[in-house]
PyMOL Python script that loads the backbone (N, CA, C, O; Angstrom):
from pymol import cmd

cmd.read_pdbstr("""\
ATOM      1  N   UNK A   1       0.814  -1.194   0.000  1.00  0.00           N
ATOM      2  CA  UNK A   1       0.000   0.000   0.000  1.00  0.00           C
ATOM      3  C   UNK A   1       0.863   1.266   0.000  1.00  0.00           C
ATOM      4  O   UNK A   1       0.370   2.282  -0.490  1.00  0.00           O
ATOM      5  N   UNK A   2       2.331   1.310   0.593  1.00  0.00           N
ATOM      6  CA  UNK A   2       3.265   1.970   0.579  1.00  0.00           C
ATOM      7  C   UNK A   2       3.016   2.906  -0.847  1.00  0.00           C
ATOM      8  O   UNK A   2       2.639   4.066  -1.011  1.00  0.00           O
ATOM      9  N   UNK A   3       3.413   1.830  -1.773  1.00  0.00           N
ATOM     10  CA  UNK A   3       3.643   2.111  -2.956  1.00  0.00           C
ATOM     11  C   UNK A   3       2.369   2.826  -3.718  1.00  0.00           C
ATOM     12  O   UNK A   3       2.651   3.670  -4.569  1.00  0.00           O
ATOM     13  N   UNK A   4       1.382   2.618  -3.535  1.00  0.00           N
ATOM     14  CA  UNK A   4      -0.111   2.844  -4.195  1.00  0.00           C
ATOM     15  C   UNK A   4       0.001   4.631  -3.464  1.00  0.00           C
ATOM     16  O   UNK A   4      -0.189   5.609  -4.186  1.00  0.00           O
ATOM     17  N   UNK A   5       0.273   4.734  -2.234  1.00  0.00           N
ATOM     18  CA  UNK A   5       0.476   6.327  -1.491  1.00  0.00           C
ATOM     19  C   UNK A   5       1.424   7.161  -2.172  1.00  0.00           C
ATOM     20  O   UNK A   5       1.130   8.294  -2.553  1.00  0.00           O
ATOM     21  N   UNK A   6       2.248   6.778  -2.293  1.00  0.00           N
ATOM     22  CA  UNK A   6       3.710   7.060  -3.030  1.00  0.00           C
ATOM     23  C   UNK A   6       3.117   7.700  -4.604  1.00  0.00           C
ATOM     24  O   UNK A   6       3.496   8.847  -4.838  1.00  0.00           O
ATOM     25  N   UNK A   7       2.374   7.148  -5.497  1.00  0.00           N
ATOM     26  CA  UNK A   7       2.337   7.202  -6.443  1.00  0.00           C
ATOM     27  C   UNK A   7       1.427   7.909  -6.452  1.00  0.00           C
ATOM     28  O   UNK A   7       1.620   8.700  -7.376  1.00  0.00           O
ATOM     29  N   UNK A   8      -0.090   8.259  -5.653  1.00  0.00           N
ATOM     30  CA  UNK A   8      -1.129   9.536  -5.375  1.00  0.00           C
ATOM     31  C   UNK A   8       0.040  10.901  -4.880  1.00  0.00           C
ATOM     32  O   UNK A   8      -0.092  11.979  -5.460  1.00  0.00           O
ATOM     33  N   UNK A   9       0.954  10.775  -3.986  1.00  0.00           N
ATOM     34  CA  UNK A   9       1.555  11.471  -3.864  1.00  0.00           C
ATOM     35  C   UNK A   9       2.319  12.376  -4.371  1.00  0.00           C
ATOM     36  O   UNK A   9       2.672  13.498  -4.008  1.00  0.00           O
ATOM     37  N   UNK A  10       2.625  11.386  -5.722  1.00  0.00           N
ATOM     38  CA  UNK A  10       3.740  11.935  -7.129  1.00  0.00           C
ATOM     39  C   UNK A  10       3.004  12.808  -8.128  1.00  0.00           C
ATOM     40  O   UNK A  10       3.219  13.851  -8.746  1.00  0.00           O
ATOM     41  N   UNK A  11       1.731  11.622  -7.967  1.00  0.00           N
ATOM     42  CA  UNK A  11       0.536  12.562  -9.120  1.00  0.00           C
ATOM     43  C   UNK A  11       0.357  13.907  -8.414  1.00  0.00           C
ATOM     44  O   UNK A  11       0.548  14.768  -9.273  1.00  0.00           O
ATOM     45  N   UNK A  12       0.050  14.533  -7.123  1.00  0.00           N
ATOM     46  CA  UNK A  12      -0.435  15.582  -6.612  1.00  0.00           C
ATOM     47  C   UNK A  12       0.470  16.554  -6.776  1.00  0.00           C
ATOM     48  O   UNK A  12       0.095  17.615  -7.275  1.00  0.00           O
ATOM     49  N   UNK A  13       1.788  16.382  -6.400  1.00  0.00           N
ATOM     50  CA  UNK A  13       2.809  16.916  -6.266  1.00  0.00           C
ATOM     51  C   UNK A  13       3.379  17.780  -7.541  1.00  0.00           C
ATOM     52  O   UNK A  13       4.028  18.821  -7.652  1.00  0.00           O
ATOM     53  N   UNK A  14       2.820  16.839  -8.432  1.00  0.00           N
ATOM     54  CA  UNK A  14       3.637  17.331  -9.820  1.00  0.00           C
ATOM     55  C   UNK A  14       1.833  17.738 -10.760  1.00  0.00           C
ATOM     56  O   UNK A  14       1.598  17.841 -11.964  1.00  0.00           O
ATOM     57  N   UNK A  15       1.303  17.812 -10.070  1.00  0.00           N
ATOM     58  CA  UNK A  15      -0.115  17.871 -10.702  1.00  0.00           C
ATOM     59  C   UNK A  15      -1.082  17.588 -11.534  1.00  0.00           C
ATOM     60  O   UNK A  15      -2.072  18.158 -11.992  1.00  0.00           O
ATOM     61  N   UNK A  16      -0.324  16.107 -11.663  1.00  0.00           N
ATOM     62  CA  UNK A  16      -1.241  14.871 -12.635  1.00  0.00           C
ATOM     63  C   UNK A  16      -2.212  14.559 -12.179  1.00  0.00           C
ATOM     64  O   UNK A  16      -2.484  13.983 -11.126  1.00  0.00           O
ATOM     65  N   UNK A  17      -2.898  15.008 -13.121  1.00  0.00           N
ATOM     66  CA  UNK A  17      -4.648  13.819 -12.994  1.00  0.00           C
ATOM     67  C   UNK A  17      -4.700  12.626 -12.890  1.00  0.00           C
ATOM     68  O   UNK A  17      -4.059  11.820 -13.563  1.00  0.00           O
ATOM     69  N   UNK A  18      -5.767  12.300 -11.706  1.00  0.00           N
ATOM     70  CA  UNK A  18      -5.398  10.741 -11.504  1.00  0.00           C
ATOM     71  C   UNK A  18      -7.041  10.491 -11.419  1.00  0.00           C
ATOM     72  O   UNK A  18      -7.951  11.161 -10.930  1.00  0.00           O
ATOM     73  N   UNK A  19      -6.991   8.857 -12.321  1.00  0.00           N
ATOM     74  CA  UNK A  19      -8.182   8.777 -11.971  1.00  0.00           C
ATOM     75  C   UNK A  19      -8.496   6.919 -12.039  1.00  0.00           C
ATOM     76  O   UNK A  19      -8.302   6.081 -12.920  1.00  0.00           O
ATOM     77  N   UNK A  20      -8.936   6.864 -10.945  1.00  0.00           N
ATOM     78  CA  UNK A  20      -8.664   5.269 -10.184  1.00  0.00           C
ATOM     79  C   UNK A  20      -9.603   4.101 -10.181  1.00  0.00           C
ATOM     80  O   UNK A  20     -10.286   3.994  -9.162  1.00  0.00           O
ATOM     81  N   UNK A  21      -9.769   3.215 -11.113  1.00  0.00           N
ATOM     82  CA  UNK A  21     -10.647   2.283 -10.927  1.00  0.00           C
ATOM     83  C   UNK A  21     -10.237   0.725 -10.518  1.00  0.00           C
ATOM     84  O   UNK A  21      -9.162   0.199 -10.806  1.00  0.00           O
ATOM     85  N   UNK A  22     -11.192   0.178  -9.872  1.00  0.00           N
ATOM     86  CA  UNK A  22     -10.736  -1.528  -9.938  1.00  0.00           C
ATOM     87  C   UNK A  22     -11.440  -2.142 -11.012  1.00  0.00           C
ATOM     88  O   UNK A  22     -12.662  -2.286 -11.028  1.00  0.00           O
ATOM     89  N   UNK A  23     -10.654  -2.502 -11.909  1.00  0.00           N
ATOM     90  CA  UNK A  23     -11.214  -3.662 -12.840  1.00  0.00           C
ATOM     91  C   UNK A  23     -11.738  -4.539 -12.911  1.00  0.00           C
ATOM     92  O   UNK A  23     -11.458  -5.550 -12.266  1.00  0.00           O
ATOM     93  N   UNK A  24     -12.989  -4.402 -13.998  1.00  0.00           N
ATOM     94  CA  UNK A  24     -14.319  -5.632 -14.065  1.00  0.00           C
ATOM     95  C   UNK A  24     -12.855  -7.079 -14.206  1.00  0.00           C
ATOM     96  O   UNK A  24     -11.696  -7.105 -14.620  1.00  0.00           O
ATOM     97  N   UNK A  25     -13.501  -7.742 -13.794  1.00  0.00           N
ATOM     98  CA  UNK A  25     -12.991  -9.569 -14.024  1.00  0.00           C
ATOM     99  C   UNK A  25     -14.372 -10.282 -14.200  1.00  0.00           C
ATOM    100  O   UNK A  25     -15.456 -10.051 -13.665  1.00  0.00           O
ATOM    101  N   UNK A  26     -14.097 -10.960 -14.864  1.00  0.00           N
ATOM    102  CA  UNK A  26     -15.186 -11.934 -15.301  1.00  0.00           C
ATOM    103  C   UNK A  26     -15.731 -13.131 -13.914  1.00  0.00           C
ATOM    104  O   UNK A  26     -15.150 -14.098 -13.420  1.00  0.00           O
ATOM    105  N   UNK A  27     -16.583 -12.737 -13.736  1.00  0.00           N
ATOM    106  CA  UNK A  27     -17.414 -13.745 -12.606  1.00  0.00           C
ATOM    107  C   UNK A  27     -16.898 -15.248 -12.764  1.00  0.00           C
ATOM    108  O   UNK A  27     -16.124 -15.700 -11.921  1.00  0.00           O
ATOM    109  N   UNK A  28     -17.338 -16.046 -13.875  1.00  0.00           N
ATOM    110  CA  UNK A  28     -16.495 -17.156 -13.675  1.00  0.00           C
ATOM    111  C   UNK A  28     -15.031 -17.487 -13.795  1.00  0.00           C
ATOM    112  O   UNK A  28     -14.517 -18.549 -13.444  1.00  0.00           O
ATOM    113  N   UNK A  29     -14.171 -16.034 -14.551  1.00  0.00           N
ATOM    114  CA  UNK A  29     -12.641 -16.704 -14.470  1.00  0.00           C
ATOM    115  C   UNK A  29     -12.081 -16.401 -13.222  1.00  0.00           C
ATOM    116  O   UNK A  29     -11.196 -16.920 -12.541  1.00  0.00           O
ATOM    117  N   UNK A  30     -12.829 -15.416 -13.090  1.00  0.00           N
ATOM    118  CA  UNK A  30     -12.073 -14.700 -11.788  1.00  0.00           C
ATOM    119  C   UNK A  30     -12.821 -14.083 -10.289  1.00  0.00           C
ATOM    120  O   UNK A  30     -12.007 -13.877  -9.388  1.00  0.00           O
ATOM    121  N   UNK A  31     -14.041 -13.831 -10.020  1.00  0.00           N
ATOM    122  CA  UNK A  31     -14.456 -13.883  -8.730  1.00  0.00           C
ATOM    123  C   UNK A  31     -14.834 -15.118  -8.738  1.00  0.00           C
ATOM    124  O   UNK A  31     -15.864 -14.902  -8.099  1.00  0.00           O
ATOM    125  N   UNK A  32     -14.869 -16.261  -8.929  1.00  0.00           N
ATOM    126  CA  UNK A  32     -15.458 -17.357  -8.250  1.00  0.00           C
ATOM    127  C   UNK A  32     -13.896 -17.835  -7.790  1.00  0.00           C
ATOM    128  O   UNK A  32     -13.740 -18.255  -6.643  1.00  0.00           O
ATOM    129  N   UNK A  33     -12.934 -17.770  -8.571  1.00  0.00           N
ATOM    130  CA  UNK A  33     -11.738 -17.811  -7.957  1.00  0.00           C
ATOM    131  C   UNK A  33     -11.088 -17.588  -6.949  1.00  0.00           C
ATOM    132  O   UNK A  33     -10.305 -18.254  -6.271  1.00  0.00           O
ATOM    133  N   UNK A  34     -11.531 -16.461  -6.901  1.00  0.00           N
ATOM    134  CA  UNK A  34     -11.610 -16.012  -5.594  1.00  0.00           C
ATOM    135  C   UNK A  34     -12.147 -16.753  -4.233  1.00  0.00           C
ATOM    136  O   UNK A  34     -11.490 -17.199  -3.292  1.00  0.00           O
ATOM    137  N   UNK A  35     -13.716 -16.729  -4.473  1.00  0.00           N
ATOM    138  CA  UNK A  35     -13.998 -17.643  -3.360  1.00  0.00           C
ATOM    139  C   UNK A  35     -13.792 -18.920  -3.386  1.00  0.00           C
ATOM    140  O   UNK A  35     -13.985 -19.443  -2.288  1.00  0.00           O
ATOM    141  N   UNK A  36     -13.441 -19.701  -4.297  1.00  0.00           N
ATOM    142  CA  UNK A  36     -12.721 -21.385  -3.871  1.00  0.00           C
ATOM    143  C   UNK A  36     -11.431 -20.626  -3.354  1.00  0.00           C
ATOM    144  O   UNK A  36     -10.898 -21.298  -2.471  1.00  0.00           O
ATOM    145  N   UNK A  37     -11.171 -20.173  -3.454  1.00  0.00           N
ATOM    146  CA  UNK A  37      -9.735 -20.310  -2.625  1.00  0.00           C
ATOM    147  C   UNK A  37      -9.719 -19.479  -1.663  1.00  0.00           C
ATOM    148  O   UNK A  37      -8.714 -19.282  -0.979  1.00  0.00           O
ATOM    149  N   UNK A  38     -10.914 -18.850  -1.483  1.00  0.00           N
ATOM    150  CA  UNK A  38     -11.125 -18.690   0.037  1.00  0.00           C
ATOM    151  C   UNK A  38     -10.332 -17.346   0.334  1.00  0.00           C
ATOM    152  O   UNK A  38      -9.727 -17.109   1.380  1.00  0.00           O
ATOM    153  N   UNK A  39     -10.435 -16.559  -0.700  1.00  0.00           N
ATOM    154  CA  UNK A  39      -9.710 -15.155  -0.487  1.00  0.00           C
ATOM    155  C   UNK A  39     -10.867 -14.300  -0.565  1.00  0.00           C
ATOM    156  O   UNK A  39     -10.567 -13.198  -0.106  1.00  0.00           O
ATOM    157  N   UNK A  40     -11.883 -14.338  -0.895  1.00  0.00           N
ATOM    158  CA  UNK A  40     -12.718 -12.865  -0.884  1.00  0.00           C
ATOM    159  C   UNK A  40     -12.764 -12.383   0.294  1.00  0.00           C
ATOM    160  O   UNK A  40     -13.483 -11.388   0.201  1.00  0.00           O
ATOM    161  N   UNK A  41     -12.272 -12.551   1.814  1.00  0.00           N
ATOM    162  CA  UNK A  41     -12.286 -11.682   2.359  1.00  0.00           C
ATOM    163  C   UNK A  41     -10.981 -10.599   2.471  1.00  0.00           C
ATOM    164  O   UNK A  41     -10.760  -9.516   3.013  1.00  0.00           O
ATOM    165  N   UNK A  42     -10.307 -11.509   1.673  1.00  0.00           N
ATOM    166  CA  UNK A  42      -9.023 -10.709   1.899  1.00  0.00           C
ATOM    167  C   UNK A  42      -8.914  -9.710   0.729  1.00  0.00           C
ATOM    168  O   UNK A  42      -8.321  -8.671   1.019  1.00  0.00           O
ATOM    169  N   UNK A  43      -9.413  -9.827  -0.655  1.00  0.00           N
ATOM    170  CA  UNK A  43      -9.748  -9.097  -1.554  1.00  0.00           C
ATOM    171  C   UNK A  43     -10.871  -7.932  -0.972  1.00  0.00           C
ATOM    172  O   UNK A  43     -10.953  -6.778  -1.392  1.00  0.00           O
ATOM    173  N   UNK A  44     -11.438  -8.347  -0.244  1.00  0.00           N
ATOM    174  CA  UNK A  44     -12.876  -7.577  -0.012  1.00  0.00           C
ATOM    175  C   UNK A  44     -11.883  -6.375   1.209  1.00  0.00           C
ATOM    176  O   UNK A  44     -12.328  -5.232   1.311  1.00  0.00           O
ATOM    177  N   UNK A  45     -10.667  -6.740   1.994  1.00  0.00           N
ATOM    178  CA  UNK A  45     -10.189  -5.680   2.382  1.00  0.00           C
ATOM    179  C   UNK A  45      -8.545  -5.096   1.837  1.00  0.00           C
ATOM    180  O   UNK A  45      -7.719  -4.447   2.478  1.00  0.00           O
ATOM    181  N   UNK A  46      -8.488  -5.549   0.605  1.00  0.00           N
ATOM    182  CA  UNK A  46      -7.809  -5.255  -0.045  1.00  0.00           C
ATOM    183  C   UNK A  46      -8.424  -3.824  -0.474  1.00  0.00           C
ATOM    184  O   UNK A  46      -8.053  -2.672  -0.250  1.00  0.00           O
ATOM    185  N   UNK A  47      -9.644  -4.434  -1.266  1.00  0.00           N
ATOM    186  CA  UNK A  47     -10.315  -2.861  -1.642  1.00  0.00           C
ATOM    187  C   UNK A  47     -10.843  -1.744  -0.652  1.00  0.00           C
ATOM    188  O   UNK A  47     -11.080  -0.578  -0.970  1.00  0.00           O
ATOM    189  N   UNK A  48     -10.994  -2.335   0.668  1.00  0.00           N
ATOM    190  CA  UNK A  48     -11.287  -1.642   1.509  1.00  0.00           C
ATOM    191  C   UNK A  48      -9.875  -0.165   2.033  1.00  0.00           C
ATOM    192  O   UNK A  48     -10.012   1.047   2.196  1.00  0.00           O
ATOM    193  N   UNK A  49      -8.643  -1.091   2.141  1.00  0.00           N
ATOM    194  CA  UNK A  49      -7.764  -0.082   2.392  1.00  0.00           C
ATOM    195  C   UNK A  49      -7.239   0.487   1.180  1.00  0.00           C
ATOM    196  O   UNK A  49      -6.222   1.167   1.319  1.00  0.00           O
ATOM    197  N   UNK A  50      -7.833   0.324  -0.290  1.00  0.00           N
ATOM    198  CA  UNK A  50      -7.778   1.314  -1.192  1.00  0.00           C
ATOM    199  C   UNK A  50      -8.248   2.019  -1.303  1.00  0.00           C
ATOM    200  O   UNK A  50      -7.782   3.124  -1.583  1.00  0.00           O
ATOM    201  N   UNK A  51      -9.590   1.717  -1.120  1.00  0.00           N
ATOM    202  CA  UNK A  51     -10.552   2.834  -0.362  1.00  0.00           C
ATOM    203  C   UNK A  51     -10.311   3.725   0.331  1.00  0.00           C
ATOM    204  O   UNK A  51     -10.385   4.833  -0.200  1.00  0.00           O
ATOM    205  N   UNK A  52     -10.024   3.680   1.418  1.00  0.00           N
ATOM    206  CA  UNK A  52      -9.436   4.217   2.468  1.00  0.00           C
ATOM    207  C   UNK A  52      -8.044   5.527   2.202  1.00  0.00           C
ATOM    208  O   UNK A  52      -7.761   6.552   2.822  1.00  0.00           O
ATOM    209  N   UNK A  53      -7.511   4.934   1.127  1.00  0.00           N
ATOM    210  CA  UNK A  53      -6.522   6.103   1.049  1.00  0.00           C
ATOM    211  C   UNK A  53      -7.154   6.591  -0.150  1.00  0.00           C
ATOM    212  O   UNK A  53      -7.629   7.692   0.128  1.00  0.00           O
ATOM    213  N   UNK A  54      -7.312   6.389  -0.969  1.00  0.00           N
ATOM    214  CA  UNK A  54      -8.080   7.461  -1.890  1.00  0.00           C
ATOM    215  C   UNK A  54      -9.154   8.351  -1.076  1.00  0.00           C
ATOM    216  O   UNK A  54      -9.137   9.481  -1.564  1.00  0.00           O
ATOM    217  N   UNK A  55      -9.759   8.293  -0.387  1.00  0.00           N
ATOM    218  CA  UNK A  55     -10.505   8.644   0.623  1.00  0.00           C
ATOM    219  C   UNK A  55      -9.868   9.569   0.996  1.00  0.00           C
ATOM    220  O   UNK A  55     -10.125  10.709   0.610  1.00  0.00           O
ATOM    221  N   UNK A  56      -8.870   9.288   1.850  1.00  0.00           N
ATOM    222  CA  UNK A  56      -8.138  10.135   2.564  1.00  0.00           C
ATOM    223  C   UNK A  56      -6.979  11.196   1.522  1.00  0.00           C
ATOM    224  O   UNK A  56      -6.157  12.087   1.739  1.00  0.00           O
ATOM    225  N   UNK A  57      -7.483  10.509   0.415  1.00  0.00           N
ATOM    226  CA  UNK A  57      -6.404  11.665  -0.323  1.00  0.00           C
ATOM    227  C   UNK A  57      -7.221  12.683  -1.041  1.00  0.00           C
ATOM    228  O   UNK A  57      -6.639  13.341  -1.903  1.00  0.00           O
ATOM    229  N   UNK A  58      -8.269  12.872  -0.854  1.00  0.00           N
ATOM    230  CA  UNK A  58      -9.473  13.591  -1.547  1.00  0.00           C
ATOM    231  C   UNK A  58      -9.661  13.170  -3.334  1.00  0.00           C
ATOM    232  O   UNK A  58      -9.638  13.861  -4.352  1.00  0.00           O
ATOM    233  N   UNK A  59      -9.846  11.727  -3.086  1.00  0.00           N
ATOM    234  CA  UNK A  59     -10.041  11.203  -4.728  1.00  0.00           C
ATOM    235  C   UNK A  59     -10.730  10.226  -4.675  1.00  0.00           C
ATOM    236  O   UNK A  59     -10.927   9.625  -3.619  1.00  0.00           O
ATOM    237  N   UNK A  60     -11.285   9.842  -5.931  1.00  0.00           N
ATOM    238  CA  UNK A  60     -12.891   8.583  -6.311  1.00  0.00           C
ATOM    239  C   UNK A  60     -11.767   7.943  -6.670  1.00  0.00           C
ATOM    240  O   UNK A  60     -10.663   8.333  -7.049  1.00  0.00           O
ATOM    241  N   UNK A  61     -12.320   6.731  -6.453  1.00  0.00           N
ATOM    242  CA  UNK A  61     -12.307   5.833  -7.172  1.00  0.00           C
ATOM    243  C   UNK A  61     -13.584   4.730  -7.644  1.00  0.00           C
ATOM    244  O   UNK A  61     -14.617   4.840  -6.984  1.00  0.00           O
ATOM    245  N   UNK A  62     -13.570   3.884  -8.530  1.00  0.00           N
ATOM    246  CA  UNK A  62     -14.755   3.701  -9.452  1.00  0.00           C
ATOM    247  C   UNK A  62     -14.122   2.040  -9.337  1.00  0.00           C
ATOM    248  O   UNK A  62     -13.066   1.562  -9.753  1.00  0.00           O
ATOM    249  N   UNK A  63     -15.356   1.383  -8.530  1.00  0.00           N
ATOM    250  CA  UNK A  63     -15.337  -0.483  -8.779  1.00  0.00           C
ATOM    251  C   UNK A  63     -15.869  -0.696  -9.220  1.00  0.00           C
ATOM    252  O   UNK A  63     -17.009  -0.377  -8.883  1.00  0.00           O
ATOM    253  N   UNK A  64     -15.701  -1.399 -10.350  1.00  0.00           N
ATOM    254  CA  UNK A  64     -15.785  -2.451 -11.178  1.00  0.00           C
ATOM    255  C   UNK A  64     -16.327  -3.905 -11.675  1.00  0.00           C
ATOM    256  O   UNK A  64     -16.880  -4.511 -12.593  1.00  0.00           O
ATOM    257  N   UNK A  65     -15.723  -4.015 -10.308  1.00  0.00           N
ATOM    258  CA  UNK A  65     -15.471  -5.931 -10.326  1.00  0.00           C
ATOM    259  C   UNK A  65     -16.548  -6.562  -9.477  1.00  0.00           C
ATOM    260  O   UNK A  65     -16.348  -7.697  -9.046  1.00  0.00           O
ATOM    261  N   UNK A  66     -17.669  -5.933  -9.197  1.00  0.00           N
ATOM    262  CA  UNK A  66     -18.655  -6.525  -8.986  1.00  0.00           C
ATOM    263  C   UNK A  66     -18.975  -7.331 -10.027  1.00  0.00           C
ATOM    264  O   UNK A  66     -18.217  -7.370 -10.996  1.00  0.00           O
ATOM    265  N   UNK A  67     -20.286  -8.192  -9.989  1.00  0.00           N
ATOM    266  CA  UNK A  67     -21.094  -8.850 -11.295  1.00  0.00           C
ATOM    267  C   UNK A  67     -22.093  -8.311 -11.351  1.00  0.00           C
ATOM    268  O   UNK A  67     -22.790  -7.821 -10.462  1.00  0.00           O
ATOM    269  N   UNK A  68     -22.275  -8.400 -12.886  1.00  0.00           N
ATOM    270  CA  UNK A  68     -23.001  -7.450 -14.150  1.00  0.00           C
ATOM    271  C   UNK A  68     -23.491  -8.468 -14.997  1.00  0.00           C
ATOM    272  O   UNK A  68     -23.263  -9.652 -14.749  1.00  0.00           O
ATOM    273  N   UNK A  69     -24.458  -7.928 -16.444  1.00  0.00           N
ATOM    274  CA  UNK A  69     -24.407  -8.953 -16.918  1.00  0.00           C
ATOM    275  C   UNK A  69     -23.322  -8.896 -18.251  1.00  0.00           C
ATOM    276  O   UNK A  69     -23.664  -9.394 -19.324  1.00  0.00           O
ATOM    277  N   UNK A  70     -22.086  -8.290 -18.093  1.00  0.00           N
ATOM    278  CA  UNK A  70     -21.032  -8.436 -18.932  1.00  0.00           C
ATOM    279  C   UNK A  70     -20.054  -9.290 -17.993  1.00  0.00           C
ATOM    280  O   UNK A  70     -19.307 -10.161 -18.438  1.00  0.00           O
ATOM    281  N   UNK A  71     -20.143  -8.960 -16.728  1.00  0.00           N
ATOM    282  CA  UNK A  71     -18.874  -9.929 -15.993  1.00  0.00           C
ATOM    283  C   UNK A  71     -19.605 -11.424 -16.227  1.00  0.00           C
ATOM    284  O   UNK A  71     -18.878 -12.287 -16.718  1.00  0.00           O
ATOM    285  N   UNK A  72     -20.562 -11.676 -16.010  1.00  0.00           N
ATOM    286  CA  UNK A  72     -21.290 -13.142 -16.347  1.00  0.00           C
ATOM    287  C   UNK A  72     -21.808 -13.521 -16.926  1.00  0.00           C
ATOM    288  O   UNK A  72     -22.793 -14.221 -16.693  1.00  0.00           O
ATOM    289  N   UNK A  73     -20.927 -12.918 -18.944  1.00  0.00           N
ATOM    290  CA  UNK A  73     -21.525 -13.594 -19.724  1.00  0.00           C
ATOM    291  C   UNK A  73     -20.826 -15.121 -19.508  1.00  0.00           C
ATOM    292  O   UNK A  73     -19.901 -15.489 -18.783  1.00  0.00           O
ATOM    293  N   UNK A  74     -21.604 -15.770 -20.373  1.00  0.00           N
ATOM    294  CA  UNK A  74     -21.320 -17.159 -21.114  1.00  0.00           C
ATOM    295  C   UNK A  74     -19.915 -17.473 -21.448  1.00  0.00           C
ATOM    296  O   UNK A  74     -19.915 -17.572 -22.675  1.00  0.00           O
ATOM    297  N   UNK A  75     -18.331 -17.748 -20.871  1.00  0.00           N
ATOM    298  CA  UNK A  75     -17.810 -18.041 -21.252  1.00  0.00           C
ATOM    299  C   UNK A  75     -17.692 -18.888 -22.519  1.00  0.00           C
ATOM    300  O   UNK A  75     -17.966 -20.083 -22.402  1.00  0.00           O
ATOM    301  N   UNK A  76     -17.391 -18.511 -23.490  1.00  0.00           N
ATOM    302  CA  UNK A  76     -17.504 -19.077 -25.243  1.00  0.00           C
ATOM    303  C   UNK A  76     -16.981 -18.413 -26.053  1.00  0.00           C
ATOM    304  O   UNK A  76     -16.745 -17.260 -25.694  1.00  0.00           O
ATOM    305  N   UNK A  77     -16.590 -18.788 -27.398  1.00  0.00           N
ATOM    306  CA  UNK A  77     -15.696 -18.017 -28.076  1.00  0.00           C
ATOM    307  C   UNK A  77     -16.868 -18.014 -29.173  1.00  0.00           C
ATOM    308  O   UNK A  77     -17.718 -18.901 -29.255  1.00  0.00           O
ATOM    309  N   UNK A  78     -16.791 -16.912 -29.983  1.00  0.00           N
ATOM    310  CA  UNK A  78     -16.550 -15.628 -29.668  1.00  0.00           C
ATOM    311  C   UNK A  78     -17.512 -14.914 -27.966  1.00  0.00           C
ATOM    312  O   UNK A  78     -18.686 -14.980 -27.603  1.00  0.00           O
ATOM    313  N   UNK A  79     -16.359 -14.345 -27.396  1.00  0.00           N
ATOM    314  CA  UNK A  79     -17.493 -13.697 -26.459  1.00  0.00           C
ATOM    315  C   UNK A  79     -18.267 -12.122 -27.080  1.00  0.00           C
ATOM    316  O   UNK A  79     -17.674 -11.509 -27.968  1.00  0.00           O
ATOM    317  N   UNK A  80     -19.447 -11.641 -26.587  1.00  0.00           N
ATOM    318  CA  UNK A  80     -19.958 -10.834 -27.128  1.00  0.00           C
ATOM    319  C   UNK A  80     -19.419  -9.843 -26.573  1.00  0.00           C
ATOM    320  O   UNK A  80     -19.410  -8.921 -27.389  1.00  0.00           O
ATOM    321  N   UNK A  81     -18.650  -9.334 -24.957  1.00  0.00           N
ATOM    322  CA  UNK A  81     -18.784  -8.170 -24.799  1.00  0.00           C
ATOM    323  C   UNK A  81     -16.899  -8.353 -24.049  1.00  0.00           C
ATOM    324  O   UNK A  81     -16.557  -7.952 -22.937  1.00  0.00           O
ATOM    325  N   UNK A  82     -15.869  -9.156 -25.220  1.00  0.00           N
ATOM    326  CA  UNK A  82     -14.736  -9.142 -25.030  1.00  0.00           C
ATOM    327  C   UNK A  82     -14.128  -7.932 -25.424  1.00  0.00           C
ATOM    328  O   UNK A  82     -14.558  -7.497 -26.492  1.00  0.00           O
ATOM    329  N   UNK A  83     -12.933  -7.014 -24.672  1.00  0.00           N
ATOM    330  CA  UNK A  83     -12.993  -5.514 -25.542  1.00  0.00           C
ATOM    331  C   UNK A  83     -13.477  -4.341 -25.078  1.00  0.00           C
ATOM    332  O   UNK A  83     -12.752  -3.358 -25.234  1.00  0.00           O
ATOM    333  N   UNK A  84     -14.530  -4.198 -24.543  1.00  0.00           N
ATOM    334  CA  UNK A  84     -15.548  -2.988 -24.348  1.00  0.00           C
ATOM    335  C   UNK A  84     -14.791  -2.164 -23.698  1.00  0.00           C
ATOM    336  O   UNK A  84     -14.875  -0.936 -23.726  1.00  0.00           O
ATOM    337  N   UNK A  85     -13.816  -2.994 -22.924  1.00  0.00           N
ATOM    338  CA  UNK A  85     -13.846  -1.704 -21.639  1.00  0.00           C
ATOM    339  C   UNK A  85     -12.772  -0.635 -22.206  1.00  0.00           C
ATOM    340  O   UNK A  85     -12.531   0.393 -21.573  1.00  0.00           O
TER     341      UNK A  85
END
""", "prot")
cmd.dss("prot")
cmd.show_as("cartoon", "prot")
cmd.util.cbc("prot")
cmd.orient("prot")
């Protein structure tokens, strides 16, 4: 998290626009992954203390990685909404 402060810090300092999101992942490649292996709580305060300093640094940030119905399409090729973001 050091590093994530460090780098809001650099942007302010030198007066880059910053603008912060967590990335959609696809419900079945990647949040169900999550919970078999028994990490969503640790992801769930992963984002929490990102939260937390964007917060505290007077900046949004924008999640993502909830499920939608683009994070849970139909794994299949072609996918329909591969790309968008």
């Amino acid at each position: 998290m050091n590093d994530f402060k460090e780098i809001i810090n650099i942007c302010k300092k030198n007066k880059i626009k910053i603008k912060l999101y967590i990335s959609p992942a696809h419900a079945n490649l990647d949040g169900e992954g999550i919970l078999s292996a028994n990490l969503y709580e640790e992801f769930e305060n992963w984002k929490r203390d990102i939260s937390n300093i964007v917060y505290n640094s007077n900046l949004k940030i924008i999640d993502f990685s909830g499920y939608n119905n683009i994070t849970t399409e139909k794994v299949k090729t072609p996918m329909i909404n591969l790309g968008i973001f």
